[in-house]
N, C-alpha and C positions, 0 to 999 in steps of 0.2 A: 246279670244286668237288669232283668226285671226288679227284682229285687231293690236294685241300687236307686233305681226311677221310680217307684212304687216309694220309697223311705224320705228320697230327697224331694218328693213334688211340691211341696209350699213353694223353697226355695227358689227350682228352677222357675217356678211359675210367678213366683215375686221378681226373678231377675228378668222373665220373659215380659212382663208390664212394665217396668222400667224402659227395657228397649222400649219396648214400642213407646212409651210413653214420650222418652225424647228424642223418636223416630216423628211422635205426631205433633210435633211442637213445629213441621215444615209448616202445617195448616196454620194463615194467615188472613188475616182479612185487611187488603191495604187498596187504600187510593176508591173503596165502594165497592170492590173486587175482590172474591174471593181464591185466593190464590194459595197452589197446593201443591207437591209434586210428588214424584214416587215414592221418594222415601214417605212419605204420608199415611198414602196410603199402605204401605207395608208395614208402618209402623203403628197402624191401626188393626192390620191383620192379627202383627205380633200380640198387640195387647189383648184382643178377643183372644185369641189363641191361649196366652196364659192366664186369662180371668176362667174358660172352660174349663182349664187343666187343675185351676187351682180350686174350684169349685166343682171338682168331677163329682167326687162322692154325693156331693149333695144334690145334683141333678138326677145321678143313678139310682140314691133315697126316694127322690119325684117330690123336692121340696119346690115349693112353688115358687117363693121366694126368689128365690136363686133360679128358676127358670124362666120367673118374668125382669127379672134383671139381665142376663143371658139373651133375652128375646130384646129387650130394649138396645143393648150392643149392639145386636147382629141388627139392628133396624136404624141406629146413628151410622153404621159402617158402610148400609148401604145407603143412607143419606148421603155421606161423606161421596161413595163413589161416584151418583148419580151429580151430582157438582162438580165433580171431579173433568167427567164428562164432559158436561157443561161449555167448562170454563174450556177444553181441549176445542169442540166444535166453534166456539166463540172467537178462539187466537186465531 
């Protein structure tokens, strides 16, 4: 099984951006308001999830690159939730 996960990771981790990718297409901006809902965020999870996975070796390298890209994800994500919030305390 390692094996099989270890050979196919581009793949899963290209199909795991995808999801999320049209998981994070809920994120809206309508009416002045920004407006978002679970799948959203999940579907931003999903896609940090496969951008890490698809980029492991090269963070495990300590390419910087790829760990300041990585770091900027994980800092839109928590953008995204922190609005996410927001807009929940706001309704």
């Amino acid at each position: 099984m390692r094996n099989y996960l270890t050979k196919y990771r581009p793949q899963i981790a290209a199909g795991l951006m995808v999801i999320g990718g049209l998981l994070m297409a809920s994120f809206t901006i309508s009416h002045n308001r920004f407006t978002s809902s679970l799948g959203g965020l999940i579907g931003t999870l999903i896609f940090v999830g496969g951008f890490v996975s698809w980029s492991w070796p090269k963070l495990k390298n300590g390419d910087t690159k790829a760990k300041k890209l990585t770091t900027l994800l994980g800092i839109l994500l928590f953008i995204l939730l922190i609005l996410d919030i927001i807009q929940w305390i706001l309704d």
